[in-house]
C-alpha positions in Angstrom: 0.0 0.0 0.0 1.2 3.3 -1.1 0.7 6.4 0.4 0.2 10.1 -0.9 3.4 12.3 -1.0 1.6 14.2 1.8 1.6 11.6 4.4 5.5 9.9 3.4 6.4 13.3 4.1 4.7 13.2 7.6 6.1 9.9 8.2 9.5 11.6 7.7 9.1 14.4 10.0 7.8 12.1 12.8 11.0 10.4 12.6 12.6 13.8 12.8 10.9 14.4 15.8 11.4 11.1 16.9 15.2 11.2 16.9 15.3 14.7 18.2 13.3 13.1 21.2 16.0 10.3 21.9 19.1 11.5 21.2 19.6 13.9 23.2 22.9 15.1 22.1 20.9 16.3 19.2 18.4 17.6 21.1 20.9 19.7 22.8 22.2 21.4 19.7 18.5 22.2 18.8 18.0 23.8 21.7 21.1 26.0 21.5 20.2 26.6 17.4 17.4 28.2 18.4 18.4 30.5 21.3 21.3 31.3 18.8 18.6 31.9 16.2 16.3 34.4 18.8 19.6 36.2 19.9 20.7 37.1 16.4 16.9 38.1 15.2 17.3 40.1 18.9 20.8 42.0 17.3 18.9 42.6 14.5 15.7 44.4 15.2 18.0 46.1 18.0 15.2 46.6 20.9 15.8 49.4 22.9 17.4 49.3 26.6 15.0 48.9 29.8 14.8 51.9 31.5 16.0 50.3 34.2 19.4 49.9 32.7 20.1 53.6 30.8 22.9 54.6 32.1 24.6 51.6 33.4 27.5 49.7 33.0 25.5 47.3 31.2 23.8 49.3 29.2 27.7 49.9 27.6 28.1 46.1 27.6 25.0 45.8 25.4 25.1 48.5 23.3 28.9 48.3 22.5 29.8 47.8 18.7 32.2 45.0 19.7 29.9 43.1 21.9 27.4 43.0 18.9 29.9 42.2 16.6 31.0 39.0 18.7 27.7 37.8 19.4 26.7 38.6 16.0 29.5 36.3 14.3 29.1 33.5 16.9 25.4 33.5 16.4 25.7 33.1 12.7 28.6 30.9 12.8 26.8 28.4 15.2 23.7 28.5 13.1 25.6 28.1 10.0 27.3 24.7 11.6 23.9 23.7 12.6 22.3 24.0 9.5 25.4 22.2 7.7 25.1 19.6 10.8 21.4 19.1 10.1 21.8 18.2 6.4 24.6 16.4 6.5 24.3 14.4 9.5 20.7 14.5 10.8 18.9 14.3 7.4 20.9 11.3 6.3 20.5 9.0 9.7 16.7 9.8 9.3 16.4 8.6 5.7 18.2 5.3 7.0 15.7 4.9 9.9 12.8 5.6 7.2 14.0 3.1 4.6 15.2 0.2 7.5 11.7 0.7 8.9 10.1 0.2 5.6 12.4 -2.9 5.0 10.9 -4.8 7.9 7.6 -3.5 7.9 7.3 -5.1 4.7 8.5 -8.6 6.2 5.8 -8.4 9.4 3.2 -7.9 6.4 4.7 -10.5 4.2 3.5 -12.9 6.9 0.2 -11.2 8.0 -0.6 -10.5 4.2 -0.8 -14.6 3.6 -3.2 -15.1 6.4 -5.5 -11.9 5.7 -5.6 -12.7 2.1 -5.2 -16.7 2.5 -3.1 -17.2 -0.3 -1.4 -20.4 -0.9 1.7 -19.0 -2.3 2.1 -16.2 0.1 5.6 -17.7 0.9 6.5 -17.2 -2.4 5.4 -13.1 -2.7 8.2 -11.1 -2.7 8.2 -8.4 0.1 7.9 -5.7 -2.0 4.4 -6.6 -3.7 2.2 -7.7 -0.4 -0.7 -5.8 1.0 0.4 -3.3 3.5 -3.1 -2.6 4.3 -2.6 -4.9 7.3 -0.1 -2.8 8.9 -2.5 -1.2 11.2 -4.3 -1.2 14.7 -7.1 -1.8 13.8 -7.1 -4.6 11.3 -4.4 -6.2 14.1 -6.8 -5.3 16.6 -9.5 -6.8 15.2 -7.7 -9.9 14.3 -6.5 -10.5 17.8 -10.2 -10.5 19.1 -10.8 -13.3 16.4 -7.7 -15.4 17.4 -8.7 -15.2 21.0 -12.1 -16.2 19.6 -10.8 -18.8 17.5 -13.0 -17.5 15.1 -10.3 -18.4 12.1 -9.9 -19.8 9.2 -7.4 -23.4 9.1 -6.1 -22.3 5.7 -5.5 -18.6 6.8 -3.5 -20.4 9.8 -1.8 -22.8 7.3 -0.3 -20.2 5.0 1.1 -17.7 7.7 2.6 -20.8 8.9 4.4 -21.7 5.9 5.1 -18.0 5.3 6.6 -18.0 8.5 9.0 -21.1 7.8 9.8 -19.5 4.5 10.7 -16.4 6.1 11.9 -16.9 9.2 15.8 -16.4 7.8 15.2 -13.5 6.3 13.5 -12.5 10.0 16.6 -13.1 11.3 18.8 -11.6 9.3 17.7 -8.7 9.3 18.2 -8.0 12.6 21.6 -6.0 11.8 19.1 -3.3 9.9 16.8 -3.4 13.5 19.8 -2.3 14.8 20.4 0.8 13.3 17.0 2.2 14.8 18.8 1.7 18.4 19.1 -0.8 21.4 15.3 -0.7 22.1 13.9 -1.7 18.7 16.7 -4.4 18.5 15.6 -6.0 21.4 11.8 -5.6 20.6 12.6 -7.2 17.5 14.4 -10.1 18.7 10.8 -10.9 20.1 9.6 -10.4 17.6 12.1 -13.1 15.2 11.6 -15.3 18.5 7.5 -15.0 17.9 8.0 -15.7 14.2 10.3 -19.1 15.4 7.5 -20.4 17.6 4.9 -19.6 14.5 7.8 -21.8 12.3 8.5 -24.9 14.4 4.7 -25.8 13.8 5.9 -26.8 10.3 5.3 -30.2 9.3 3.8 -31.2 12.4 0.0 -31.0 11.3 -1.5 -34.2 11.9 -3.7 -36.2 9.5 -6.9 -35.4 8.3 -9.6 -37.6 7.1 -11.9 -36.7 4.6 -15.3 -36.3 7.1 -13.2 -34.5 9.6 -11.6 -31.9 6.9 -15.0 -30.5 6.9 -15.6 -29.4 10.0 -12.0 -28.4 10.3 -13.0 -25.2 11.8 -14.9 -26.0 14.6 -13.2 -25.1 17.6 -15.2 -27.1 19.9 -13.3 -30.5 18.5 -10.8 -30.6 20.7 -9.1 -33.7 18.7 -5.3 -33.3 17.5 -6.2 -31.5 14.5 -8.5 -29.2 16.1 -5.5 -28.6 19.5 -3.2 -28.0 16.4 -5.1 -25.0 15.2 -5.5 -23.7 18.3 -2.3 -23.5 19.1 -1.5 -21.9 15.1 -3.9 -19.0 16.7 -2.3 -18.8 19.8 1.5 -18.4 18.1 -0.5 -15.7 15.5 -2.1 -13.8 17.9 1.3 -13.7 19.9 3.2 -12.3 16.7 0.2 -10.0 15.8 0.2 -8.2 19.2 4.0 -7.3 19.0 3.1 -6.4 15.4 0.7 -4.2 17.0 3.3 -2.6 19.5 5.7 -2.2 16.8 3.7 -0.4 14.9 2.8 2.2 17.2 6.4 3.5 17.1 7.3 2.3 13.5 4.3 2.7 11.3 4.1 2.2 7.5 5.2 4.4 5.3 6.5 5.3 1.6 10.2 4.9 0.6 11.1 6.2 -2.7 
């Protein structure tokens, strides 16, 4: 799912904000960019002395030539080294955070995109062309009531599973690029790869089916080993979808060009 230039450009300045909110380095040198900003719009426009002061030693302080000339050159040179810092530096590590973030994104909906859709060779679909629509609270929320209801579908269940098999590698290697959003969505996504392992080692363990019994193969009050089997396919899913869902709070979808 593709969004509008509008909202990708959103997306990017909530992960402005976001890294100006943890790093706080950064944060730092935005503060002091803008009192450097206010003091050198303050030299400019050149507001007259309080009353209070005429006639004081720091009313010379203020009003000197060189002491405007100092604080003019260091407020432009400091804003000049923040603007240079900004594009070089700041811009840059954002666009990686964006474009990681879009990378695994794209992998949690590889794997909810087979069970939404049911499609038998969702394992096969590369990243890049599943539905993103499923990257939001409310389809996860709504899916989690289901699982908890076991109101699912076998199939639906079957092909996340084998999607999961499929993918869990790629799950796992990608856990370098979780790391260049920081320590705490490293470790959230470790749970997340660890969810997607327990969703996995449910391969080739489904147990035979007769004909009669295929049909009723969603009935969760059969509480046989094909019916326990299912349950515990929703129970793994509904794990993975609700840190999907807390993922996605921070790291929403979003457009990478």
């Amino acid at each position: 799912m593709k969004l509008s230039k509008k909202d990708s450009n959103q997306n990017m300045l909530k992960h402005i904000k976001m890294h100006f909110k943890t790093d706080q380095n950064d944060r730092l040198i935005l503060i002091l960019f803008c009192i450097s900003l206010q003091i050198l719009i303050l030299i400019r426009i050149k507001f007259p002395i309080l009353r209070g002061l005429n006639d004081t030693f720091i009313e010379n302080i203020l009003t000197s030539s060189i002491t405007i000339e100092i604080t003019n050159d260091l407020s432009v040179g400091f804003i000049s080294a923040c603007i240079f810092y900004f594009l070089v530096t700041i811009i840059p590590k954002v666009r990686l955070i964006t474009e990681s973030t879009y990378t695994l994104n794209s992998l949690l909906a590889s794997l909810l995109d087979s069970y939404n859709r049911t499609r038998v060779f969702g394992h096969e679909t590369p990243i890049t062309h599943v539905d993103r629509s499923t990257l939001s609270i409310e389809w996860l929320d709504k899916t989690v009531e289901k699982l908890k209801k076991h109101d699912t579908q076998f199939l639906s269940l079957k092909f996340a599973l084998a999607t999961a098999h499929t993918r869990y590698d790629d799950f796992k290697n990608t856990l370098q690029l979780a790391n260049t959003l920081g320590a705490k969505p490293t470790l959230k996504w470790i749970v997340i790869v660890d969810k997607v392992r327990l969703i996995a080692e449910n391969y080739d363990k489904q147990p035979f089916v007769n004909n009669e019994r295929i049909r009723s193969i969603d009935d969760p009050n059969i509480d046989d080993d094909i019916g326990l089997f299912k349950k515990t396919l929703e129970f793994r899913f509904q794990e993975f979808c609700e840190e999907v869902r807390d993922w996605i709070i921070i790291y929403d979808s979003y457009e990478v060009k």
